[in-house]
N, C-alpha and C positions, 0 to 999 in steps of 0.2 A: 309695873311693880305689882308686886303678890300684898294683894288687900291684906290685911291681919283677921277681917270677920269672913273672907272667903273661905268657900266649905274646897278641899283638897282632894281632890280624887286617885292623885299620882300617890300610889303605897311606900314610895319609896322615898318624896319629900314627905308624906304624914308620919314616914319610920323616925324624921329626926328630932331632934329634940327643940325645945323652942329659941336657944340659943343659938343656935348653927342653921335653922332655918331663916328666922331674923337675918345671919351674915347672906343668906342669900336674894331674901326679899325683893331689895331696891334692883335688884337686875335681871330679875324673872319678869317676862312681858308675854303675855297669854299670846296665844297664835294659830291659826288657820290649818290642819293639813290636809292635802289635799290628794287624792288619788291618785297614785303612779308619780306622786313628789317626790324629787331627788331629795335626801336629806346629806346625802356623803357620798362622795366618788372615790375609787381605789387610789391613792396615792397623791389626793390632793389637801391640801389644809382644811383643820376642820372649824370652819369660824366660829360656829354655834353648838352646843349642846341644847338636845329637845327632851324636859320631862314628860312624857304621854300622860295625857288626861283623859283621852277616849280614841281609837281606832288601833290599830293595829301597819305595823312597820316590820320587811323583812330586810334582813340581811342577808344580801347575795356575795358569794364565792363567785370571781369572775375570772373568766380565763379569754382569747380574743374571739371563742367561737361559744364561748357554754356560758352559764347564769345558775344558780343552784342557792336554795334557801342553807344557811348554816344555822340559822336564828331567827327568834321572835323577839319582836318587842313590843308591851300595850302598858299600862298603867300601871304594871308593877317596875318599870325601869326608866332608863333614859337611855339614850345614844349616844356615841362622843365615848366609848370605850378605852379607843387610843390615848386620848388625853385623860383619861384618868388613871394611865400608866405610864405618865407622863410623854407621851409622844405627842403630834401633832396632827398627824394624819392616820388612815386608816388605810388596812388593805383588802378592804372589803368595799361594797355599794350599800345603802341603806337606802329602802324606796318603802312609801308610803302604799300598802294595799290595800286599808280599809279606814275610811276618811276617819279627821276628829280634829281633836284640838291638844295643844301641849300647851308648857312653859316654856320660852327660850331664854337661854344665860349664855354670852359671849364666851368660847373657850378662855380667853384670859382672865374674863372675871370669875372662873368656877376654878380655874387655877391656884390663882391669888386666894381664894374661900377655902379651898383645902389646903394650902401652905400653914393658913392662919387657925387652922382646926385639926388636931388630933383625931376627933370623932365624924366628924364629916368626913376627913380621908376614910377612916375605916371604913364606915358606912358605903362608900360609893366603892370601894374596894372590895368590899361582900357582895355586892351585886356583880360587879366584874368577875369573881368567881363562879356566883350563880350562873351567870352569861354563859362561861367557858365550859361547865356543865350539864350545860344546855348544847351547843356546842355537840360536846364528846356526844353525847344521845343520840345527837340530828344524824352523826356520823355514824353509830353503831348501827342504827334504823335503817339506814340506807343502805350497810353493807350487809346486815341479815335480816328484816324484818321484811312480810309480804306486803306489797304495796296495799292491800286494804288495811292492813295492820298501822305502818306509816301514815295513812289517811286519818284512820280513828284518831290517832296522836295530834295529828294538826288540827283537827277539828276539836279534843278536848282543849288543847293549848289554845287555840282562838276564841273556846267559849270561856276558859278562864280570865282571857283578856278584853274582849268586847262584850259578853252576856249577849242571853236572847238570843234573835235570830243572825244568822252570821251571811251580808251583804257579799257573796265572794266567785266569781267566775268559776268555768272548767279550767279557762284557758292560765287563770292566776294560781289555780292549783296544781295545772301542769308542768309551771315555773316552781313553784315552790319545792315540788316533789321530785322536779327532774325528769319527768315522764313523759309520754303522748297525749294529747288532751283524749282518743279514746282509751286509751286506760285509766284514768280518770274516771268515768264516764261509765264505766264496768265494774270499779271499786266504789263506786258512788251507790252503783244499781244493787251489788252484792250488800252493803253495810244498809240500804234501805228495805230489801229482802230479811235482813234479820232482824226489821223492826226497831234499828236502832237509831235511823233519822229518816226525816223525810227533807227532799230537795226537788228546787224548782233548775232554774235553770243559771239562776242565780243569788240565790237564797239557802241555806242548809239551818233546818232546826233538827236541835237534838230532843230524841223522845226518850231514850233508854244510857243515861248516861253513866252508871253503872255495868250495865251489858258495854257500853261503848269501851270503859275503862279496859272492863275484862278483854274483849276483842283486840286491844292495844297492844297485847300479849309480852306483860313488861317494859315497852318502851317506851311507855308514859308514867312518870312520877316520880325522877330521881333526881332533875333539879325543882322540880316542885316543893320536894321533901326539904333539898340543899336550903329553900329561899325562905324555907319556914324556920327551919333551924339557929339562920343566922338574922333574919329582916322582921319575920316575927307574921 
């Protein structure tokens, strides 16, 4: 159960109001995530929805030979997409890349909570928007943008969701991006040449996060904008 004097970290249980957070209280139960955690397989049930409290979770586009990030997700959302458009499963993978902790609420009980709420539906349906917009970007990114361009992007979108320094492999960026771990590796070396982070071998701090943005060359900020507009 979600204490009433607990401080909230998730932006998007803090978005609600205190009536519809209350419907959800009694069935929020704090939880562990752990590194390369399965949270959802393509086309199986989805028991749980996870509010992220802290680390960061990707969602992979799976095919039976490829894996490919479509999405982020850290403390401004939750998981369990399909069920909050009303379906059950999902046709995507959700894995855990950089540890933390969530809330977890049974799909049924987060069902039953927005049946029984007008504005909790909304709410969780402006993020599912946000989501899909996010989404569309990942997509545009990847068919025109230069892979260091794509990287600046992942790396602002990870430090918008973890802060500080960002715990994160080559080889987890090379999933993410869809690339070679040396390319990678080249994109890493190029954006730290411009002074705009520095990285170890599995650590990335950002030093010039403005240059970073600019470097992003448009592909970073259009559901950022979306999530401010409707989530606040």
């Amino acid at each position: 159960m979600l204490p009433r004097n607990h401080s909230i970290k998730n932006r998007l249980l803090a978005a609600l109001g205190s009536t519809d957070l209350d419907r959800l209280r009694p069935s929020l139960d704090e939880v562990s995530l752990r590194f390369r955690q399965v949270i959802e397989l393509p086309g199986q049930p989805i028991a749980s929805v996870y509010f992220v409290e802290a680390g960061i979770l990707s969602v992979l586009a799976t095919s039976p030979r490829r894996r490919l990030e479509v999405g982020m997700i850290g403390s401004e959302g939750m998981t369990g997409l399909a069920a909050i458009l009303d379906d059950d499963r999902s046709a995507n993978e959700t894995v855990v890349q950089g540890a933390g902790t969530a809330w977890r609420i049974s799909t049924d009980e987060l069902k039953s909570a927005m049946l029984s709420s007008a504005t909790l539906r909304s709410c969780f349906l402006h993020f599912a928007h946000v989501f899909l917009a996010q989404a569309s970007q990942t997509a545009l990114a990847n068919g025109y943008a230069k892979l260091e361009e794509r990287l600046a992007r992942w790396i602002l979108m990870s430090q918008d969701r973890f802060g500080g320094h960002l715990g994160v492999t080559h080889d987890v960026l090379a999933l993410c991006l869809g690339v070679r771990r040396p390319g990678v590796t080249l994109a890493m070396h190029f954006l730290e040449s411009k002074g705009l982070i520095k990285s170890t071998r599995s650590h990335i701090s950002v030093v010039d996060r403005p240059g970073l943005h600019k470097h992003a060359n448009g592909s970073y900020g259009v559901p950022e904008a979306q999530y401010a507009r409707l989530l606040g």
